[in-house]
N, C-alpha and C positions, 0 to 999 in steps of 0.2 A: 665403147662405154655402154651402150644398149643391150650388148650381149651381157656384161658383167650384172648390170641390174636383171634383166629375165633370169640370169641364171638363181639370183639371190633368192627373186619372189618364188622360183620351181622350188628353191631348197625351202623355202619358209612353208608352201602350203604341203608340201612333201611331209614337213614334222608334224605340220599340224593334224596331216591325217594318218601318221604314224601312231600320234598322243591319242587319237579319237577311238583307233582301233585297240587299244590297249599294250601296242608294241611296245611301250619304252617305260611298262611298271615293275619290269626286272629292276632300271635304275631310282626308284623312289618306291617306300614304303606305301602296300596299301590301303587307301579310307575307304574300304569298300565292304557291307557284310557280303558274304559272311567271315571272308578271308582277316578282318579287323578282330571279331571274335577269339578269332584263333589264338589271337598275340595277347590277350589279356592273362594277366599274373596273376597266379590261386584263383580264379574264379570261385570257387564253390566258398570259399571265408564271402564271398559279397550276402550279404542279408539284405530285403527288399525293406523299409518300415514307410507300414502305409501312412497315409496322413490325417490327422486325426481330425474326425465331424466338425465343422464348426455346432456348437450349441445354439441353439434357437433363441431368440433373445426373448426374454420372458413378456407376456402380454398381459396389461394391467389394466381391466376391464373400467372402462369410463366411468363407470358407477359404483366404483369401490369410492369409502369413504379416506380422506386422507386424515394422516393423524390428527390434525387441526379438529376437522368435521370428527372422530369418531372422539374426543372431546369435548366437544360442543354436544353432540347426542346424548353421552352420558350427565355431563352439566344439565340438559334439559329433561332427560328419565329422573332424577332423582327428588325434584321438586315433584314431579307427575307421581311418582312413588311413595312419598311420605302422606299426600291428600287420600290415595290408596289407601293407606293403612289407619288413616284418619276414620275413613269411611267404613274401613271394617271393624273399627274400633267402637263406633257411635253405633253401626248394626246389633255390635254384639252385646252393649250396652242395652239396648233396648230389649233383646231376646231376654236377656240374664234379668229383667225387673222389666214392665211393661204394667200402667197405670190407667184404669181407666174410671171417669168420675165428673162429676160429683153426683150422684143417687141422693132420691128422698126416699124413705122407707120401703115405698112399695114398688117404686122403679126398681130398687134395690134386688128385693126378694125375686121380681118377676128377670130380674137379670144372673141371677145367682142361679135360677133356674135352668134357664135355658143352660147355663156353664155346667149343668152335672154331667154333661152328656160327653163331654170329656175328661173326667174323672182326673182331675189336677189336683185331689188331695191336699197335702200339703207347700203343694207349690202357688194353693192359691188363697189371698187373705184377705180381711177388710182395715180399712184405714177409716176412724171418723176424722171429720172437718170440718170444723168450724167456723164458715160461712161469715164476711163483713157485709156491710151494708153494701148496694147495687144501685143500680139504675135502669127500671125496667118500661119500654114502652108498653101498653097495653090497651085495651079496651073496656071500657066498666063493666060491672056486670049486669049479665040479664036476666029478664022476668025468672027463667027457668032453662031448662037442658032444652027444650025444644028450641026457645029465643037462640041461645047461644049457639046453637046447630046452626039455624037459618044465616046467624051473622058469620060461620064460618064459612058457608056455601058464597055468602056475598063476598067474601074476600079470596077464594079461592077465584071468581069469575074476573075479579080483578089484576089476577096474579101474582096474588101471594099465599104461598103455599109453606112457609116456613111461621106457621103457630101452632097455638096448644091451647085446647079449653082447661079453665082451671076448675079441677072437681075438689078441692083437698078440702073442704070444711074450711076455709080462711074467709075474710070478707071481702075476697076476690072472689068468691066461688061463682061458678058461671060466666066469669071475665073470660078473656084472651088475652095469653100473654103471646107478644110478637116480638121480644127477646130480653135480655137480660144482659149489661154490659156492666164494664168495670169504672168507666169514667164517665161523664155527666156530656163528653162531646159529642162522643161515639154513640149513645142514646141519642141525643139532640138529630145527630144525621140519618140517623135509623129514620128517626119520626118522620123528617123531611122528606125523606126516598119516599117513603109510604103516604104521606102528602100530595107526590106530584102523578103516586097512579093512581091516588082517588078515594084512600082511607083517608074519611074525613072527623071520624070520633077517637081516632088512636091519640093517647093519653100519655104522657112523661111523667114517673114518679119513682118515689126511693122506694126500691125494694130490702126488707129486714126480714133475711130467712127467721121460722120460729122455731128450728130444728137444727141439729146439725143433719152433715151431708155425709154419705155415706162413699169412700172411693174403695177400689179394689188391686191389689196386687199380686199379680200373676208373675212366679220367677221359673226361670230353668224353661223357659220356652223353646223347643223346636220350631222349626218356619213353619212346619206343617201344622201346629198349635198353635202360632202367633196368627195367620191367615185364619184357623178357625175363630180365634176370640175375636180377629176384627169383624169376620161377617157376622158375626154377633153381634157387635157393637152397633152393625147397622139399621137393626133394629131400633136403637135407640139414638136418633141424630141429634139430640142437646147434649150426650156425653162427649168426652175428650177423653181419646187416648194419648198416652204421655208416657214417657220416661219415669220410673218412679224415683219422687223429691222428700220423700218423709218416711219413716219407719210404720210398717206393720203394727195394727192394734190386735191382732191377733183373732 
């Protein structure tokens, strides 16, 4: 019995090292390159198709707006858009008729003056006005031009610097007027302000122009001639410039 099993295991590792050395691939096809190559059918019909990129997936930068947000932006330019055109609307208003006024005769002439120097022709006109009743604070008047000097130096060290001696032949003349308002409250509070820094003769009364007022209308202005008439104007700080509200008197 012992010889019949040795002989078995001699025969088993006998094949196995028959199979290892390649002895027995006469009886089995081989899986070996390059001999496996050799047995492929039509080779040359094989076409290789490579595989195609994956595409990169697209990157949508955090800070892009999404539909939602890029109308909302739009819903919020268009209200900011219309004020725009508001604004250049009221500009060009102003440029196209530009008013400034109200002149007494000789304010008038000495302001007309100074405007020849940019020769606005016919773009520049007068308007009369005809002046209501006011309400103006002031100061009575005094002895003569020297008084009325000295009371203007007094109220100057006081710190008011916003009057005017009145020379025009009225019987204000040599007075100070410290301004001129449209309603009876806005004078009242004038007077009071100038009360608490120390003008103690300033006066509340109806002022009744005896003239009409002279205004001007400048149209067809460039910036560069709207800038000019205002540093003009500042020459003269009781005028207003304005929008023009009334027709040319020619």
């Amino acid at each position: 019995m012992l010889k019949i099993l040795f002989g078995l295991l001699l025969l088993i590792n006998g094949g196995l090292y028959a199979f290892q050395q390649g002895w027995l691939d006469a009886w089995s096809p081989s899986s070996r390159e390059p001999s496996r190559l050799t047995q492929q059918l039509n080779p040359s019909q094989l076409k290789l198709i490579p595989v195609p990129a994956a595409k990169p997936a697209a990157v949508v930068p955090s800070s892009a707006p999404t539909a939602v947000n890029t109308l909302a932006a739009v819903a919020t330019e268009e209200p900011e858009a219309e004020k725009n055109l508001a604004r250049a609307d009221k500009i060009s208003n102003v440029l196209a008729c530009t008013e400034v006024g109200n002149f007494d005769a000789a304010e008038a002439k000495r302001f007309e003056t100074q405007l020849a120097s940019l020769t606005l022709g016919e773009r520049l006109t007068r308007r009369a006005i005809q002046e209501s009743a006011r309400h103006m604070v002031y100061i009575p008047p005094q002895a003569d031009k020297d008084a009325a000097e000295k009371k203007a130096g007094e109220l100057k060290r006081l710190g008011v610097n916003d009057f005017f001696v009145i020379q025009d032949g009225s019987a204000l003349q040599w007075g100070i007027s410290l301004g001129i308002f449209k309603s009876e409250e806005a004078a009242r509070n004038h007077l009071n302000a100038l009360n608490q820094k120390g003008v103690r003769s300033a006066r509340m009364g109806t002022h009744s122009p005896n003239a009409n007022k002279i205004a001007f209308q400048l149209r067809g202005l460039d910036t560069a001639a709207k800038n000019s008439v205002v540093k003009i104007k500042g020459n003269f700080p009781r005028q207003e410039l304005r929008e023009c509200v009334g027709p040319a008197a020619g």
